[in-house]
C-alpha positions in Angstrom: -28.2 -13.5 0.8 -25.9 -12.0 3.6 -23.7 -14.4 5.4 -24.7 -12.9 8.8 -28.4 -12.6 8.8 -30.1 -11.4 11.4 -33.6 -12.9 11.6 -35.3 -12.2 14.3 -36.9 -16.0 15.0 -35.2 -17.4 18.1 -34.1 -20.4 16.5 -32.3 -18.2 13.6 -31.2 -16.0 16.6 -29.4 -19.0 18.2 -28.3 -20.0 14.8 -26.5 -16.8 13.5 -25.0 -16.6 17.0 -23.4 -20.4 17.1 -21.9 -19.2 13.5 -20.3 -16.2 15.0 -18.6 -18.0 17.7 -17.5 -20.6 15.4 -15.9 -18.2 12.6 -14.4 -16.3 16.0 -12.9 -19.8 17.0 -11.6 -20.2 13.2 -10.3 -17.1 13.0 -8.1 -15.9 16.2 -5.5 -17.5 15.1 -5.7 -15.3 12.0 -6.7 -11.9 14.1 -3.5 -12.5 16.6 -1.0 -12.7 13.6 -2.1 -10.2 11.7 -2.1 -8.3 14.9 1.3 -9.3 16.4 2.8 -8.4 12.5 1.3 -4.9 12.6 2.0 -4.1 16.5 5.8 -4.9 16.3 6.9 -1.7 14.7 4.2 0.6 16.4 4.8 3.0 20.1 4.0 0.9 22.7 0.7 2.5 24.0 -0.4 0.3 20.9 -0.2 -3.3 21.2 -1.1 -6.4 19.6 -4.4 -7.1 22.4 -5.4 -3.8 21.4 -5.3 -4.7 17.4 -6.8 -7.9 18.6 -9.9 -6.7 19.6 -10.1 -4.4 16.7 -9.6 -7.4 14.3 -12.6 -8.8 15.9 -14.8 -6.5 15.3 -14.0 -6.5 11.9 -14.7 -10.0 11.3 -17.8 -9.7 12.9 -18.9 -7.1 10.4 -17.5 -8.9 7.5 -19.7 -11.7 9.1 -22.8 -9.2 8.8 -21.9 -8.1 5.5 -20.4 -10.9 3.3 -22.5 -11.4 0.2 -22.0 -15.3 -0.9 -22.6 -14.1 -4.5 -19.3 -12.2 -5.2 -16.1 -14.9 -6.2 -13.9 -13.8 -3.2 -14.1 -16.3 -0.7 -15.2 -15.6 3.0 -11.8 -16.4 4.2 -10.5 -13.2 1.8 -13.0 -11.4 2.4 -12.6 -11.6 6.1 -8.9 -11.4 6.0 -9.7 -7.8 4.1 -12.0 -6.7 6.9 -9.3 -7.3 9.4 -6.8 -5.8 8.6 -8.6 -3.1 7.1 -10.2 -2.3 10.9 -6.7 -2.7 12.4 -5.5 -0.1 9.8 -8.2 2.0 10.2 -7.6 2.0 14.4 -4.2 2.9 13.9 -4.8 5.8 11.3 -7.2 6.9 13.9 -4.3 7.5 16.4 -2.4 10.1 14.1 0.7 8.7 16.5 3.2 10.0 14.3 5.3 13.4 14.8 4.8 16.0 12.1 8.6 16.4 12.1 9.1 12.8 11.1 5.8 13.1 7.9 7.8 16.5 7.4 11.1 14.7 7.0 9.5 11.4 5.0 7.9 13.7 2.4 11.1 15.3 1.7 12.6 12.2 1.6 10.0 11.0 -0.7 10.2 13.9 -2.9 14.3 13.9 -3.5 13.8 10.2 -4.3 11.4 11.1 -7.0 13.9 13.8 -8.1 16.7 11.6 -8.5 14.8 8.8 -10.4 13.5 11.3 -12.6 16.9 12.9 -13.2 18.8 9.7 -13.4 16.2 7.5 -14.7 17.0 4.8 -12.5 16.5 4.7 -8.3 19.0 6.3 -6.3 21.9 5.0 -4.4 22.0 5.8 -0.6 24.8 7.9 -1.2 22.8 10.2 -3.9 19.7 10.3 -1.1 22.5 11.4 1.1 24.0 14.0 -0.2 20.8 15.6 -1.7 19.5 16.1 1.6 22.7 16.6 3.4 22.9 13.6 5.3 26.0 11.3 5.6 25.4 7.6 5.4 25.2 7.5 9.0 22.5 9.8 9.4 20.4 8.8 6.7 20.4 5.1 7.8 19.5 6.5 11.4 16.4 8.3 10.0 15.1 5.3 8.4 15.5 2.8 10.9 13.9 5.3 13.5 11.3 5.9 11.1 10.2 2.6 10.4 6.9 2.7 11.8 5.7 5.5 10.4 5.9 2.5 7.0 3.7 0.3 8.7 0.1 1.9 6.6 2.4 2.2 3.4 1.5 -1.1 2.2 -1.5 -0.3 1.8 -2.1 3.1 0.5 0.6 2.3 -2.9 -1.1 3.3 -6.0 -4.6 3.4 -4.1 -7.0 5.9 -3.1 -9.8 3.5 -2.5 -10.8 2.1 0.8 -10.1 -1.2 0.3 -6.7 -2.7 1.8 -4.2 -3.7 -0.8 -2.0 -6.3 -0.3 1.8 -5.9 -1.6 1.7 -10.1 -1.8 -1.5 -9.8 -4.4 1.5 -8.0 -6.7 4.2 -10.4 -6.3 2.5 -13.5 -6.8 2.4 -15.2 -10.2 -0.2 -13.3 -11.9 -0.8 -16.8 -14.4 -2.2 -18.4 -10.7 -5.7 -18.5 -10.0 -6.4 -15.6 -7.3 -9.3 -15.1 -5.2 -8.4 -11.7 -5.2 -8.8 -11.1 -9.0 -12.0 -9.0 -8.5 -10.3 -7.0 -5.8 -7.2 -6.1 -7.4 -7.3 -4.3 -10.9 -4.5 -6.2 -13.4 -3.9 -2.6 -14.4 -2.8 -1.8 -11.0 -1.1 -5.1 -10.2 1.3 -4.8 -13.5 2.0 -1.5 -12.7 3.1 -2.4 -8.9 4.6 -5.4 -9.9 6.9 -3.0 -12.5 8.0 -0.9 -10.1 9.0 -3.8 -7.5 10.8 -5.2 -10.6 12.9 -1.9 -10.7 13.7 -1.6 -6.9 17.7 -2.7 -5.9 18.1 -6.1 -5.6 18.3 -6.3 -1.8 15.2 -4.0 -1.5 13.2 -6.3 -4.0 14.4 -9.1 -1.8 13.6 -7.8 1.4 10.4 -7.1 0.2 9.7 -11.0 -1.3 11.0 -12.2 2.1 8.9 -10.1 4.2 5.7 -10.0 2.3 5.8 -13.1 0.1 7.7 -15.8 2.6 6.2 -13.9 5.6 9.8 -14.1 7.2 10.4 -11.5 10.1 13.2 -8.6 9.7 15.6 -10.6 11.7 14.9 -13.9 10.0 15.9 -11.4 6.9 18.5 -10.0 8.3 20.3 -13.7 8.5 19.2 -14.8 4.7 21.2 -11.7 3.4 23.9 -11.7 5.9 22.7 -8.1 7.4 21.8 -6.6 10.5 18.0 -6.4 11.6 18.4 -2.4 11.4 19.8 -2.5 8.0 16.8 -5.1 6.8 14.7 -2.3 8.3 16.3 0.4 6.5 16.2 -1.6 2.9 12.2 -2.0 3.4 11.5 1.9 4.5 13.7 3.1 1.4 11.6 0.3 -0.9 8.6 1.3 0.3 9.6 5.1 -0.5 11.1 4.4 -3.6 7.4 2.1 -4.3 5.8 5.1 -3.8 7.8 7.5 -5.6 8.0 5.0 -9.1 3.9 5.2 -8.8 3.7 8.3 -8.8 5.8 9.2 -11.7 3.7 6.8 -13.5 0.2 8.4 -12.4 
């Protein structure tokens, strides 16, 4: 039986509607988070009200659509819808400039060269001078390209239309996780490898931001760096994420 049915009896009617505005109640907190988290490093013709109100449309449809009889709790479930609709709203927009995809996919690509050639990841300086940047520049490029990171998250290692979670990958895969159905141990090893082979500031930036939900300048004080440069460590982990997966696809 679907969480949200929709019977059509008055009393039914009142009582699917009282459950809606309850789980909206429960959940707004939730919605303005994830909302506030995602707007921060997007143009600012998209904001976090704007997320908002696509968050709440996709709990409303994970209302509709939640079957009891899967494992994954509601609260997951839901959590998955959100973001998922936030995602999918700022896909829609296509915001960023084809110079800067241009510019990330070569960066991408001479990361992948590198590791391949040296069989390790790259220093900054070797990202540098393969694309004839100084340290300057390159550091510049990232930080101004942050937000173009913001879906990466998401679409490591995964065609599928699901959201996946970098957190699902660093937690302790002994624990008992909701998300076990969701997340294929294949895929989570194999994530969880190539985080294990980033740098150790990028691996830490990544723990702190995703894991202890700390914000870049909360970062940037645990390891004594500016904001920019915790920026700069998570774009070049993310690239260097998506690089390692790839190899190994």
């Amino acid at each position: 039986m679907i969480v949200g049915n929709t019977a059509k009896s008055p009393a039914a009617r009142r009582a699917y509607e009282d459950r809606r505005e309850a789980l909206i109640k429960e959940f707004a907190p939730t919605i303005k988070y994830l909302a506030s988290r995602l707007a921060v490093r997007l143009p600012s013709y998209l904001d976090a009200e704007d997320l908002f109100s696509v968050g709440l449309i996709g709990l409303l449809n994970a209302f509709d659509r939640y079957d009891p009889t899967r494992e994954a709790k509601f609260k997951t479930y839901a959590e998955y819808r959100i973001r998922g609709a936030m995602l999918d709203e700022i896909r829609s927009m296509d915001w960023i400039p084809r110079s800067v995809r241009d510019r990330i996919t070569l960066l991408q690509r001479t990361c992948d060269g590198l590791q391949k050639r040296h069989g390790r990841p790259p220093t900054e300086e070797e990202i540098g001078e393969a694309m004839g940047l100084n340290q300057e520049e390159l550091c510049d490029f990232l930080v101004r390209s942050q937000g173009a990171f913001v879906l990466s998250i998401d679409d490591l290692g995964s065609q599928e239309p699901e959201p996946r979670i970098l957190l699902q990958c660093m937690a302790d895969p002994t624990a008992k996780d909701p998300l076990a159905e969701l997340v294929g141990d294949a895929k989570r090893k194999q994530l969880a490898g190539a985080i294990e082979g980033l740098p150790h500031k990028e691996r830490m930036v990544l723990t702190l931001y995703y894991y202890e939900e700390l914000t870049m300048k909360e970062i940037g004080k645990v390891l004594f760096v500016t904001e920019s440069r915790v920026s700069q460590l998570h774009s070049q982990a993310l690239i260097r994420l998506k690089g390692s997966l790839k190899i190994e696809l």
